[in-house]
Backbone as a printed PyTorch tensor [residue, N CA C, xyz], in Angstrom:
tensor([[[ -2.0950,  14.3090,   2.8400],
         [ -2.3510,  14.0090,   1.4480],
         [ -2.8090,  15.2390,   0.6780]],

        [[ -3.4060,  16.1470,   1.5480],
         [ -4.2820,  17.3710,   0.8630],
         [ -2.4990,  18.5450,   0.2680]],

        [[ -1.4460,  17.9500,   1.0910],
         [ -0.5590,  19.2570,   0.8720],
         [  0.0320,  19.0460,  -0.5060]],

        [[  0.0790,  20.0630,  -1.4790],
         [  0.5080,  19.6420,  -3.1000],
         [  1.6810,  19.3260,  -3.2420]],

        [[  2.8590,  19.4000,  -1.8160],
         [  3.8710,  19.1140,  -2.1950],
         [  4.2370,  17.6040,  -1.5180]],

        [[  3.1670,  17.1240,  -0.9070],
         [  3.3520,  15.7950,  -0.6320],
         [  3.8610,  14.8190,  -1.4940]],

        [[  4.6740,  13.5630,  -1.9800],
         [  4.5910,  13.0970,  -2.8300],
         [  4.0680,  11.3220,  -2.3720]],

        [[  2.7990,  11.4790,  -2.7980],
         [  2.1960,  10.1330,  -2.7810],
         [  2.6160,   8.7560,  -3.3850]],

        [[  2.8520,   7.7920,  -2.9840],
         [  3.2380,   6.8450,  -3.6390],
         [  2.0720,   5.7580,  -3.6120]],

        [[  2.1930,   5.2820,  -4.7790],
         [  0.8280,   3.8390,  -4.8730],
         [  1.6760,   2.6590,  -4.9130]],

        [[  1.7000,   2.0140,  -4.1460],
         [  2.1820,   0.2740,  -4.2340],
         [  1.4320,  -0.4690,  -4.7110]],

        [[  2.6280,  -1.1230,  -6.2290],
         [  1.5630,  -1.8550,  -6.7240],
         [  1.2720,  -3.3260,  -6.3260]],

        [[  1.2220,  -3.4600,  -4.5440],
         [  0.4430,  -4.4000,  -4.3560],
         [ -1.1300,  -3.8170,  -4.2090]],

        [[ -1.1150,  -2.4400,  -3.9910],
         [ -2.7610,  -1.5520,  -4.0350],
         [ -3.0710,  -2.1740,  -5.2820]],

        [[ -2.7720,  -1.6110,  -6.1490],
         [ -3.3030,  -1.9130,  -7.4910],
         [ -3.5530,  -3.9850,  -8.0550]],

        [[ -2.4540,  -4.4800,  -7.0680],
         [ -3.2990,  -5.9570,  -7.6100],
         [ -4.0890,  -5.9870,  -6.7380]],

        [[ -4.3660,  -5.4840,  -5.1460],
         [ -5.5260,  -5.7240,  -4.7720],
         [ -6.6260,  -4.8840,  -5.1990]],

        [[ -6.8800,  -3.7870,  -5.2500],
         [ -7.9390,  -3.1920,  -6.2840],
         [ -8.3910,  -4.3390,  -7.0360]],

        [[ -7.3880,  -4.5810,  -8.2530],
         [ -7.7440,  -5.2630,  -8.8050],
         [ -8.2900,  -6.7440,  -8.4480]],

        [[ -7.9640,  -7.5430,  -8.0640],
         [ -8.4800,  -8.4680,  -7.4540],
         [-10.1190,  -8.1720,  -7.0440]],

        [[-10.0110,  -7.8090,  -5.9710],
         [-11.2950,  -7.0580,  -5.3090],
         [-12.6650,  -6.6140,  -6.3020]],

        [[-12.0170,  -6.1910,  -7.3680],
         [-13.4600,  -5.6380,  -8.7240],
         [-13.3680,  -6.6860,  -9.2080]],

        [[-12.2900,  -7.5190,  -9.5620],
         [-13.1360,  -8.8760, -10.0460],
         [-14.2250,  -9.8160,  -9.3830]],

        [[-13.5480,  -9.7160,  -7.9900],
         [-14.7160, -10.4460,  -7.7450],
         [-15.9600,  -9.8080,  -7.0610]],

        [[-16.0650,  -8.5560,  -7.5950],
         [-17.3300,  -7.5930,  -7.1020],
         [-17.1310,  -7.4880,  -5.5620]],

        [[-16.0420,  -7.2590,  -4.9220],
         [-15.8890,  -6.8160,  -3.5610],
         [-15.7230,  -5.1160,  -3.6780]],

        [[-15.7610,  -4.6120,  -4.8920],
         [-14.7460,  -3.4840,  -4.8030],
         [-15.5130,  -2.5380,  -5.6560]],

        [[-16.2320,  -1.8120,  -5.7500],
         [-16.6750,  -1.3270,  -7.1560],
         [-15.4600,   0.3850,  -7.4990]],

        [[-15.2850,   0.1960,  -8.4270],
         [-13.6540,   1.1970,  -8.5190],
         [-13.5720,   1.3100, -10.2670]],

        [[-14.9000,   2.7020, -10.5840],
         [-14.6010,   2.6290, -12.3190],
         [-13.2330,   3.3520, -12.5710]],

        [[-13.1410,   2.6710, -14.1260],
         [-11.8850,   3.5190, -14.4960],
         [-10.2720,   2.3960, -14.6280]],

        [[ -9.3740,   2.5710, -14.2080],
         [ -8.2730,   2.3170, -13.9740],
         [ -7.1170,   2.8810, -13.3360]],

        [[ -7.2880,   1.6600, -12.3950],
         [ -6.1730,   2.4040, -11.2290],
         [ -4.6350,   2.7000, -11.3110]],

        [[ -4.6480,   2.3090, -12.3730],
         [ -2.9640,   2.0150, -12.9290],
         [ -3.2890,   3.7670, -13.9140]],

        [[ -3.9230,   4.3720, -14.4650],
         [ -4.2100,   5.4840, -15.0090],
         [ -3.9600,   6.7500, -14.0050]],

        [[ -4.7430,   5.6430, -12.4690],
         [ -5.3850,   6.9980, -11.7510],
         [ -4.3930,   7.5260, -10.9680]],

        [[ -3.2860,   6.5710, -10.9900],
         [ -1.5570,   7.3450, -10.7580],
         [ -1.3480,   8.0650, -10.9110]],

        [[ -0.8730,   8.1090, -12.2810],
         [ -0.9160,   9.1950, -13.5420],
         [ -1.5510,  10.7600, -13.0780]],

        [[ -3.0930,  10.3890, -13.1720],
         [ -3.6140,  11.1020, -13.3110],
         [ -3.8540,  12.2870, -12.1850]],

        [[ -3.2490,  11.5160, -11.0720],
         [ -3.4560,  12.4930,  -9.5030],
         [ -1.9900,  12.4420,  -9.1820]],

        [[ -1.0770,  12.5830, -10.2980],
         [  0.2460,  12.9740, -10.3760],
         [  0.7130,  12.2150,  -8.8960]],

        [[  0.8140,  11.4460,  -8.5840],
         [  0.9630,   9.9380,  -7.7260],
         [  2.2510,   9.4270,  -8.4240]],

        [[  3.2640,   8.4890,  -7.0630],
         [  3.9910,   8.0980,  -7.5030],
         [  4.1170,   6.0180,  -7.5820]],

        [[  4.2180,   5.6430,  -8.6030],
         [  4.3620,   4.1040,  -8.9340],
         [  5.3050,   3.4710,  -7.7040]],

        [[  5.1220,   2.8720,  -6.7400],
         [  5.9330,   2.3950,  -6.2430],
         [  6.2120,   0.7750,  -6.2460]],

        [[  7.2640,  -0.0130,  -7.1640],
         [  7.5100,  -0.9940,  -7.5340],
         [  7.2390,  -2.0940,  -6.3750]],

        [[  7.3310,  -3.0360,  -6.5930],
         [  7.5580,  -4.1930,  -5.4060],
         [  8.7660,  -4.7820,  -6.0650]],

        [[  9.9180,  -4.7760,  -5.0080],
         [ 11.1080,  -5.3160,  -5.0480],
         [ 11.1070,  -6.7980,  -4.4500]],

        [[ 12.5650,  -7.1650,  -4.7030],
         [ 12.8460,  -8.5730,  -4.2210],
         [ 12.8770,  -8.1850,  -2.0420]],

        [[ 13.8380,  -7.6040,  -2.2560],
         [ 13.7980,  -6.8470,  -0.8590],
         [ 12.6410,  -6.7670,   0.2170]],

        [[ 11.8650,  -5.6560,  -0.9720],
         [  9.8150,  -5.4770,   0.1180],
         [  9.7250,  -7.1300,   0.3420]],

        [[ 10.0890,  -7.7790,  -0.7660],
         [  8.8970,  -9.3690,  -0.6280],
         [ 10.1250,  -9.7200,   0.1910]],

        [[ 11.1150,  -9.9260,   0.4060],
         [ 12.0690, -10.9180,   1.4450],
         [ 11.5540,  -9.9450,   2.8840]],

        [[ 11.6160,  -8.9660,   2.9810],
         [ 11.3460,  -8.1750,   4.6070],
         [  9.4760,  -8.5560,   4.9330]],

        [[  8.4390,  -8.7620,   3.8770],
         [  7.6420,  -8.6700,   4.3030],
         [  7.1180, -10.2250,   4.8960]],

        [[  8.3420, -11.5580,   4.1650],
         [  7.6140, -12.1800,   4.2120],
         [  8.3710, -12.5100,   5.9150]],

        [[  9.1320, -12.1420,   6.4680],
         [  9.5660, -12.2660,   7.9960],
         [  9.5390, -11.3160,   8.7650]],

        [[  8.1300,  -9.9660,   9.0450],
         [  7.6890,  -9.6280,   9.3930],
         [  7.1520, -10.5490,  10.6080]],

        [[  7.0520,  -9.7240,  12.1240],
         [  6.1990, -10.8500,  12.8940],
         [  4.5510, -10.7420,  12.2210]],

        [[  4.1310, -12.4820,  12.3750],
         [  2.5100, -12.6110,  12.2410],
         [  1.7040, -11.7420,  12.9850]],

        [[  1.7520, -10.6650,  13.3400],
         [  0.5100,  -9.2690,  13.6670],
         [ -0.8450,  -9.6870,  12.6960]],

        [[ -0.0970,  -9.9930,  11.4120],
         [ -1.3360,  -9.7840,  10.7560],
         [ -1.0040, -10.8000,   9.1890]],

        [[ -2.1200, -11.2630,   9.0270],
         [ -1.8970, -13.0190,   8.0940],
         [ -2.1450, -11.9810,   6.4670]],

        [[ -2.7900, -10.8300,   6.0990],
         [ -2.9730, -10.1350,   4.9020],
         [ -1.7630,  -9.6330,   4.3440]],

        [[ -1.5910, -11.0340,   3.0830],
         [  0.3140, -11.0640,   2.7540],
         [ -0.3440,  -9.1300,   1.8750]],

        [[ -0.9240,  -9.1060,   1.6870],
         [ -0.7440,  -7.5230,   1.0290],
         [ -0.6110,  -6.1630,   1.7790]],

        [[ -1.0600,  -6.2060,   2.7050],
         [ -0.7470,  -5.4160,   4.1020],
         [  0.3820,  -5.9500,   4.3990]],

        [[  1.3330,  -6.6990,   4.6220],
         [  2.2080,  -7.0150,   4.9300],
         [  3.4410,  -6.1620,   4.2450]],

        [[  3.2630,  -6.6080,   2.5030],
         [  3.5910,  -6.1330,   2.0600],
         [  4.0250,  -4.6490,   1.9900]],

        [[  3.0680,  -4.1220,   2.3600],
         [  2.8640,  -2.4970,   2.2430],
         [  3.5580,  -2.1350,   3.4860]],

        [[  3.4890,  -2.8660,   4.5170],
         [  4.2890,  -2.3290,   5.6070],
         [  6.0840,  -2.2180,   5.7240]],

        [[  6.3990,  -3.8620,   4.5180],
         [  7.5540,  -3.6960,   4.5560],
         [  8.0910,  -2.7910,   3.6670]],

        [[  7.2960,  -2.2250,   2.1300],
         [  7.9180,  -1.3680,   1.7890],
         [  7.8940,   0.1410,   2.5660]],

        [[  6.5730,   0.7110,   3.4370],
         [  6.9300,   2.0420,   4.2050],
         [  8.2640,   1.9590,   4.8700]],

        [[  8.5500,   0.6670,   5.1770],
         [  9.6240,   0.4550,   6.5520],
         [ 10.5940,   0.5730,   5.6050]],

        [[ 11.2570,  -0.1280,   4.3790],
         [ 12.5770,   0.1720,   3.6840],
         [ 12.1960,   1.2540,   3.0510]],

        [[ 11.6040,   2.3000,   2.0290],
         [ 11.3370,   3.2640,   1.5950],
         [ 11.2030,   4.4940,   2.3010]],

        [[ 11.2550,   4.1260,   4.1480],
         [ 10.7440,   5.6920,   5.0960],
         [  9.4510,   6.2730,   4.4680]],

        [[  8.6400,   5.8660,   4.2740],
         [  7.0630,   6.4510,   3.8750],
         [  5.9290,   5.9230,   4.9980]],

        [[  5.1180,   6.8530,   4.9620],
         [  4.4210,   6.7630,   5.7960],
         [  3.1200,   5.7360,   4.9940]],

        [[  2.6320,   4.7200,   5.8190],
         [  1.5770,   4.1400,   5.6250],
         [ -0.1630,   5.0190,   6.0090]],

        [[ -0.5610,   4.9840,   4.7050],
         [ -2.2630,   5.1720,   5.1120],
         [ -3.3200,   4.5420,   5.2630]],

        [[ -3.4840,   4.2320,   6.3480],
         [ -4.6010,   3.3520,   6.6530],
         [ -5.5510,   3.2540,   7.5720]],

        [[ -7.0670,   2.4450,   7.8290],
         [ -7.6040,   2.8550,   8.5940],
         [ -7.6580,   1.1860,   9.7420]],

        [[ -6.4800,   0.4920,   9.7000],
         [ -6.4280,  -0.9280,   9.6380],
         [ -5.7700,  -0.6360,  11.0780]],

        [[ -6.1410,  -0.5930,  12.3790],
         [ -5.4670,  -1.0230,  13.6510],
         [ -4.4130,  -1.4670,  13.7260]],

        [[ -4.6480,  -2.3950,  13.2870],
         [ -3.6480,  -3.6220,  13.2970],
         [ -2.1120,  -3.3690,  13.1000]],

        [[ -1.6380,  -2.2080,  12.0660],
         [ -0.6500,  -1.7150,  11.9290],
         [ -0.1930,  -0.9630,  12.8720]],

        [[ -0.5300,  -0.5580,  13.8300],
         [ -0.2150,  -0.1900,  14.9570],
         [  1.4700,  -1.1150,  15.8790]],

        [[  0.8540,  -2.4480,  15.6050],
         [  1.2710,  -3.5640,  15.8440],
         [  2.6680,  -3.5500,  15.3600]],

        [[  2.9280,  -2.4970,  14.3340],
         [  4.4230,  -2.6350,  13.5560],
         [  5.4070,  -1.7840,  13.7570]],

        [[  6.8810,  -1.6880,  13.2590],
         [  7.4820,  -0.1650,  13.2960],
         [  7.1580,   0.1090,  12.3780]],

        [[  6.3810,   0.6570,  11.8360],
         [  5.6650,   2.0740,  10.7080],
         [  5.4600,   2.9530,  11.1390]],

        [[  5.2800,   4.0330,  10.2760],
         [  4.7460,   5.3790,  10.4970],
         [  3.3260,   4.9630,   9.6160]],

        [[  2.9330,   5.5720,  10.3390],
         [  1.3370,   5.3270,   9.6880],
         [  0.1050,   6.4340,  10.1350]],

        [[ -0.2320,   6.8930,   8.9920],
         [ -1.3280,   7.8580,   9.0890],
         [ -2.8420,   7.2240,   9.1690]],

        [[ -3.7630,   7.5220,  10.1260],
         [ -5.0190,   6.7160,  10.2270],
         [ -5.4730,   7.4620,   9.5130]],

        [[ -6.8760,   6.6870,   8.9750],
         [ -7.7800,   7.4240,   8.0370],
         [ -9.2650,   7.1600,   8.8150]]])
């Protein structure tokens, strides 16, 4: 993530869970995350019909339809997942631990 020519992508299932999460005070995150794209020159990565048809027949590894999510878009997109979640282990991803 530190290399400048990396190009980061944000899935905006991150951003509804962010969001989610500060509403209900699980999350404290000032600002706006939909900005903070933008702003750390980050790339928007949509949720397609596709991510949601591959994620939702994923094997049950793991019941968090938003992790799910995120796994099926690394897997059709070739991007590497960042996370500090075990559990993805469990998948074909590439995945960077944190």
């Amino acid at each position: 993530m530190a290399d400048p020519k990396a190009m980061i992508h944000v899935s905006a299932a991150s951003i509804w869970e962010i969001s989610i999460k500060v509403r209900l005070a699980r999350l404290d995150f000032a600002g706006d995350p939909v900005e903070e794209i933008t702003a750390n020159g980050f790339f928007e990565l949509p949720i397609t019909a596709q991510h949601a048809h591959v994620a939702g027949r994923l094997p049950r590894h793991h019941d968090d339809p938003f992790d799910r999510l995120l796994i099926a878009q690394a897997q059709l997109e070739s991007l590497v997942l960042i996370s500090h979640d075990a559990v993805f282990n469990s998948y074909d991803v590439s995945l960077l631990p944190i």
